[in-house]
Legacy VTK file of the C-alpha trace (Angstrom):
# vtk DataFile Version 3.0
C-alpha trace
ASCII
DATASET POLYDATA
POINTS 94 float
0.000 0.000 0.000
2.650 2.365 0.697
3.997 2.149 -2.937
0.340 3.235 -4.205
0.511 6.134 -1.833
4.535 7.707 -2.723
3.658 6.880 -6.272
0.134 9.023 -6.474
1.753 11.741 -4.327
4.242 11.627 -6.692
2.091 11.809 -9.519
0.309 14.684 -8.083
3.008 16.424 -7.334
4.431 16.043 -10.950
1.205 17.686 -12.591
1.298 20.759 -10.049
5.238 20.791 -10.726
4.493 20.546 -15.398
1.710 22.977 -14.591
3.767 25.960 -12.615
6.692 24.788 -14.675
7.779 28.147 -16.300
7.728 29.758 -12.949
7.964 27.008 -10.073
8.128 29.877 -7.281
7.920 26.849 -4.920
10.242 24.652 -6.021
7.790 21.725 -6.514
10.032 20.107 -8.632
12.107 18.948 -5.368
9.139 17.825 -4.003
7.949 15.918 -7.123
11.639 14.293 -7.288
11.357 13.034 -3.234
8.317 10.994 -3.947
9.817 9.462 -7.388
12.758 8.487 -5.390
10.464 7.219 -2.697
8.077 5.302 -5.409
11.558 4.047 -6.770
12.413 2.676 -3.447
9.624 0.941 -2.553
9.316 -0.761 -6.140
12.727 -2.122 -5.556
11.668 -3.338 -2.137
8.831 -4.785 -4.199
10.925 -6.899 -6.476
13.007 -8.240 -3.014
9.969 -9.374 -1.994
9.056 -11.254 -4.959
12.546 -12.805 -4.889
11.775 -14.014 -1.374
7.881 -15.088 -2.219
6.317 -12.609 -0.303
3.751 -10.937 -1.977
4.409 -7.577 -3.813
1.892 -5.506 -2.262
0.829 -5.392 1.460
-2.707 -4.027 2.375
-2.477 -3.520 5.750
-3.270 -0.248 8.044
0.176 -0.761 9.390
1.882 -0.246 5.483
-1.224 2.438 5.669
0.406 4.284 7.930
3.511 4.011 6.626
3.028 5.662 3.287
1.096 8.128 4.655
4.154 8.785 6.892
6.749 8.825 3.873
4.312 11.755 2.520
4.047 13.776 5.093
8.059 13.312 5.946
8.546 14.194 2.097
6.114 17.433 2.807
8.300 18.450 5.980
11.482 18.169 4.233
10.462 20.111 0.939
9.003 22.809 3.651
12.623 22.669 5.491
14.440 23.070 2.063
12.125 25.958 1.093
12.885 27.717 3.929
16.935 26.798 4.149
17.047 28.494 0.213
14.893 31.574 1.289
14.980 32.589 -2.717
12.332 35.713 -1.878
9.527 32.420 -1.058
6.488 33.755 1.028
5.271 31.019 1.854
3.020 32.204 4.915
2.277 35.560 4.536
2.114 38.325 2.031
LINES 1 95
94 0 1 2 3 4 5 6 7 8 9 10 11 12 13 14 15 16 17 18 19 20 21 22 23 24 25 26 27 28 29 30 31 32 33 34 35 36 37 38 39 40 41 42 43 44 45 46 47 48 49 50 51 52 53 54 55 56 57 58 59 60 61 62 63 64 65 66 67 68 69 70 71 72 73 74 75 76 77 78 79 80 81 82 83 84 85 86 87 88 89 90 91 92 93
């Protein structure tokens, strides 16, 4: 489950990244890279557990919660990096 989750957040995040492409005042296309990296990650984990005859996806809450963690720890770290470059970014106020 947590591959589906890191691979449609990275999805998303691609479109909103090819849609402000010209400008990207956010830098979206950092974000859009940690959730392909994550999506590539988690495929390869997929494959080692194909090799060991585990099943390739999981559906549990606890894999759940663990994509949903991976996004939001993407989300903090993009926020961290946005404010670490300070390129003129107002993020929270005018």
């Amino acid at each position: 489950m947590y591959l589906l989750i890191t691979f449609f957040a990275a999805i998303i995040a691609t479109i909103v990244w090819y849609i402000q492409m010209p400008k990207d005042p956010y830098k979206v296309g950092t974000l859009s890279f940690i959730y392909w990296g994550a999506s590539l990650m988690w495929l390869v984990d997929g494959f080692f557990c194909i090799a060991e005859g585990e099943p390739f996806l999981e559906m549990s809450s606890k894999d759940t919660l663990l994509g949903f963690t991976v996004v939001i720890c993407g989300l903090i770290a993009w926020v961290i990096t946005l404010f670490i470059k300070g390129d003129k970014i107002k993020l929270f106020y005018k």
